[in-house]
C-alpha positions in Angstrom: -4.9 -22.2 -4.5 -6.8 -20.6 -7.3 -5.6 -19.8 -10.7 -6.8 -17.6 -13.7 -5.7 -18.7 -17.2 -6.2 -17.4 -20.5 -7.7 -19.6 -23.0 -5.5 -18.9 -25.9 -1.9 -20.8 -26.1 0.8 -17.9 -24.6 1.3 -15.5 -22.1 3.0 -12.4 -21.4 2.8 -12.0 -18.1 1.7 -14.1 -14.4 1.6 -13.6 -11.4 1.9 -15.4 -7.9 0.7 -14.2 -4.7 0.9 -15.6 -1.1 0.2 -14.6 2.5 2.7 -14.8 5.1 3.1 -17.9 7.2 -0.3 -18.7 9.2 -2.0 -15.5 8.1 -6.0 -15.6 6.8 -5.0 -11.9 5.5 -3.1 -11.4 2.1 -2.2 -7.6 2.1 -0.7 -7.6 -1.3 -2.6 -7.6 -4.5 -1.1 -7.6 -8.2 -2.3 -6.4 -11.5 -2.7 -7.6 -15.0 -4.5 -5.7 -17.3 -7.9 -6.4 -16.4 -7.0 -9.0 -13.7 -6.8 -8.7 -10.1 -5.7 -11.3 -7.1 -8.6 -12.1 -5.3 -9.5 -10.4 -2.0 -8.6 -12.9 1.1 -7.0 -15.0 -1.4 -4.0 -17.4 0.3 -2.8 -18.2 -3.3 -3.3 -16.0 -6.7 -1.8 -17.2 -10.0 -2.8 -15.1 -13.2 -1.7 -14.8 -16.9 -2.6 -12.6 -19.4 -2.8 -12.3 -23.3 -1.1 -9.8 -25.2 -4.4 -7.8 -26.5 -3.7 -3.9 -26.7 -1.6 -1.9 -27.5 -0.3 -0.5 -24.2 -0.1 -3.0 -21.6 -0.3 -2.2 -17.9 0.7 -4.8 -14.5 1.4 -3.9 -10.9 1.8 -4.9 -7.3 0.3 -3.4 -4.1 1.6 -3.8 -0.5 -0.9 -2.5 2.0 0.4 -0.6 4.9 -0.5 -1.6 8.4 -2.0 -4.8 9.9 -5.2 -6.4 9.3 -7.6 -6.0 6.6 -7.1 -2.3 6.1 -3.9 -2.7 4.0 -5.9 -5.7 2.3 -8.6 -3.2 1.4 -6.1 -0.5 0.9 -4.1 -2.4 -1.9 -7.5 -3.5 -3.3 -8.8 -0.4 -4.0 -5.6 0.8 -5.5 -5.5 -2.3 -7.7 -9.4 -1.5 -8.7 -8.2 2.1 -9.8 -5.6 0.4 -12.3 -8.2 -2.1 -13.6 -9.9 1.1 -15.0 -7.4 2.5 -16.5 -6.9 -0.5 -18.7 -10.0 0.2 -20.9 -8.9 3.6 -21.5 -5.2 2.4 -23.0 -5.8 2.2 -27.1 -2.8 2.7 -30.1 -4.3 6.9 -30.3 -2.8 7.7 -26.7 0.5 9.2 -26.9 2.8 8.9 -23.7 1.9 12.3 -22.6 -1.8 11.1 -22.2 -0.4 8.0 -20.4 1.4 9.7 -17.9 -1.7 12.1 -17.1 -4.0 8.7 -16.9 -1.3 7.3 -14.4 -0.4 10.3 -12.1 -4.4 10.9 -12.0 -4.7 7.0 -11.1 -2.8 7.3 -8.1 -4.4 10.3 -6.8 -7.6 8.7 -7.3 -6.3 5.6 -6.0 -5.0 8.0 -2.7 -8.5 9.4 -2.5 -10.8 6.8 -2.9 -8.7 4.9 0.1 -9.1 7.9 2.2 -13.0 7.7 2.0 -13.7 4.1 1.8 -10.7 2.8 4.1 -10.0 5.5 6.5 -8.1 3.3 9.4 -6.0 1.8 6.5 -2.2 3.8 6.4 -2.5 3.0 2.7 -0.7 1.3 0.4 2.6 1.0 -2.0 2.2 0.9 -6.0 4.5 -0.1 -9.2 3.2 0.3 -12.0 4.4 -0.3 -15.7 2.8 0.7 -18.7 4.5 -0.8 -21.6 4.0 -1.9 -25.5 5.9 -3.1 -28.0 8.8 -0.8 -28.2 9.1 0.5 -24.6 8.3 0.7 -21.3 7.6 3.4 -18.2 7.5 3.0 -14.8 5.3 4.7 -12.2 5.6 4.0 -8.2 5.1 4.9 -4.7 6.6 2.8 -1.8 9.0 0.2 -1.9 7.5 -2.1 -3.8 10.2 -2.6 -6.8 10.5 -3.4 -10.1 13.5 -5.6 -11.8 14.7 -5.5 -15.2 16.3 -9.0 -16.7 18.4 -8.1 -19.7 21.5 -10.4 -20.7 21.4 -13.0 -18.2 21.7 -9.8 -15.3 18.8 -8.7 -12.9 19.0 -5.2 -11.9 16.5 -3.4 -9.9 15.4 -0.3 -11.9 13.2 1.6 -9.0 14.1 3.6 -5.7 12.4 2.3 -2.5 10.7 5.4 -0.9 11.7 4.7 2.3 14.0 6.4 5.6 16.8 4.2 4.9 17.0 5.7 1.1 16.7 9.5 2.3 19.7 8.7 5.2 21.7 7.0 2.6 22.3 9.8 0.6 22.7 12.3 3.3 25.2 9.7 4.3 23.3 9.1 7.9 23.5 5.9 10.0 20.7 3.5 8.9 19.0 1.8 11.2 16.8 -1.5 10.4 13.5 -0.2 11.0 14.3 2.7 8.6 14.3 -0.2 5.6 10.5 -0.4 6.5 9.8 3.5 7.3 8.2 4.5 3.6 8.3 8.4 3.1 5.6 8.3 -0.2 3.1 6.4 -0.7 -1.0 6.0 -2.2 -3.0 7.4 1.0 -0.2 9.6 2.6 -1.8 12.4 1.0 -4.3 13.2 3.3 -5.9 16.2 1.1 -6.2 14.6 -1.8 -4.4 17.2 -4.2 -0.9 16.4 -4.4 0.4 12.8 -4.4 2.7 12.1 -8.0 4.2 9.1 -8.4 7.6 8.9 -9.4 8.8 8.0 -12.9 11.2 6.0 -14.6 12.1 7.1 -18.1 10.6 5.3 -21.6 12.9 2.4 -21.7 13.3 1.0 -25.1 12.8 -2.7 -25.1 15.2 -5.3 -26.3 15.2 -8.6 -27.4 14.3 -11.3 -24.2 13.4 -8.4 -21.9 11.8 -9.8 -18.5 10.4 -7.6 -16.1 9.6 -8.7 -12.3 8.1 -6.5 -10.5 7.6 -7.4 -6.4 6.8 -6.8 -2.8 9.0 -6.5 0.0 8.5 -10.3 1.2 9.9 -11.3 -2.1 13.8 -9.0 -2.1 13.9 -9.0 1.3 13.9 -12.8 1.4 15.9 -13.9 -1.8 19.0 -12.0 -2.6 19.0 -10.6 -6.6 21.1 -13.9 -7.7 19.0 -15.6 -5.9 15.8 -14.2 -7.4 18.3 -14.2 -11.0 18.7 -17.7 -10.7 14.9 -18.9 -9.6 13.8 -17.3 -12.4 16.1 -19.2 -14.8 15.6 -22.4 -13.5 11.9 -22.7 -14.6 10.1 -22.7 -18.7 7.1 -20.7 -18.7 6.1 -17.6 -16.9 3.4 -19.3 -14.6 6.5 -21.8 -13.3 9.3 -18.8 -13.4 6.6 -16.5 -11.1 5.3 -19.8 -8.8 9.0 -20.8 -8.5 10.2 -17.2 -7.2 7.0 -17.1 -4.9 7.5 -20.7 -2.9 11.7 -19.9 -2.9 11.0 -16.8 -0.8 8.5 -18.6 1.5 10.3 -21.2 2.2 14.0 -18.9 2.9 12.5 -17.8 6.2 10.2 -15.3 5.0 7.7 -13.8 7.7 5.9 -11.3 5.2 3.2 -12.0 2.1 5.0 -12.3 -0.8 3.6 -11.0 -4.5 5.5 -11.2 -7.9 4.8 -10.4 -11.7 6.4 -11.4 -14.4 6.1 -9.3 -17.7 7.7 -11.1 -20.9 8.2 -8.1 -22.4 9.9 -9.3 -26.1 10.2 -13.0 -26.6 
């Protein structure tokens, strides 16, 4: 197990990643700020200090087996860790949102050249300060919002099983795990835009979980409500979430961050 701590006294956000049962591979990786799980890493556990004024944390679920979704969701990771720098209290949200969209095209491209057997990758995103919040995503990774003692999940999975939903069509399992968008589907490089959610204005005791698929698909929302409730700090909440999915039959790796949003 490795952790990365601050060194000053409190946290706004941590994260816990952990490959699937008997796997050497970890094909998620999570963002925060300038942070990143490490590559090949069984275990990840992060926290970062509130230092800018826009914040940004994400998860990334590579797509396929082996070390090309490893790499995939790396290199998507590496393309958030740049944008970090670039984040000051002069950009507006209309600069934000051109720093993001152009993130995950990069993110799309640069997989393309330097991963080309990887399928690619999913990506949530959330920029945020102290006042509000956006969300940016491809996939089915999700993000959760904990306001007033309810979890709700505040993205849409881009998957088969969505689409057939609303044309009211039969929904097979494997649609659930059939993504539609995604960083690497565009394979020339000109056109992928991640969906958004609207500026969200924060409110007192916001908590923000964002997650891969080995987490939800594991834990039911009450389940993951509950977890999350039962420990202090964000390192405990995030470790607690991570070793209650693993342990509730899961068969996939399983990535969550938790973003204190307003104490």
């Amino acid at each position: 197990m490795q952790m990365r701590l601050s060194p000053f006294s409190a946290s706004v956000g941590a994260a816990v990643s952990i490959a699937k049962s008997g796997s050497l591979v970890n094909q998620d990786c999570w963002l925060l700020n300038q942070h990143i799980s490490l590559l090949s890493a069984r275990e990840c556990h992060g926290s970062e200090i509130s230092r800018h004024f826009w914040e940004l944390a994400g998860v990334f679920d590579g797509i396929g087996s082996g070390q090309g979704g490893e790499l995939a969701s790396r290199i998507a990771a590496e393309e958030f860790q740049k944008v970090c720098s670039r984040l000051d209290s002069s950009k507006a949200p209309a600069f934000l949102d051109q720093c993001m969209d152009s993130a995950f095209l990069r993110a799309n491209n640069q997989i393309l050249r330097a991963a080309p057997k990887a399928l690619g990758t999913t990506g949530t995103v959330v920029c945020w300060n102290r006042s509000v919040f956006r969300l940016y995503y491809l996939g089915d990774s999700r993000a959760y919002l904990l306001r007033d003692g309810e979890l709700c999940c505040i993205t849409e999975d881009h998957t088969l099983a969505r689409l057939k939903s609303r044309a009211q069509l039969p929904v097979s399992p494997e649609d659930r795990h059939t993504l539609t968008d995604y960083i690497g589907r565009d394979k020339r490089g000109k056109y992928l835009t991640p969906s958004r959610s609207a500026w969200i204005p924060i409110l007192p005791g916001d908590l923000l979980l964002l997650c891969s698929d080995g987490l939800y698909n594991s834990l039911t929302t009450s389940q993951m409500r509950d977890s999350i409730e039962s420990a202090f700090s964000l390192e405990e909440k995030a470790e607690c979430l991570a070793l209650f999915a693993r342990d509730n039959g899961n068969t996939d790796d399983v990535t969550c961050v938790l973003v204190q949003l307003s104490s």
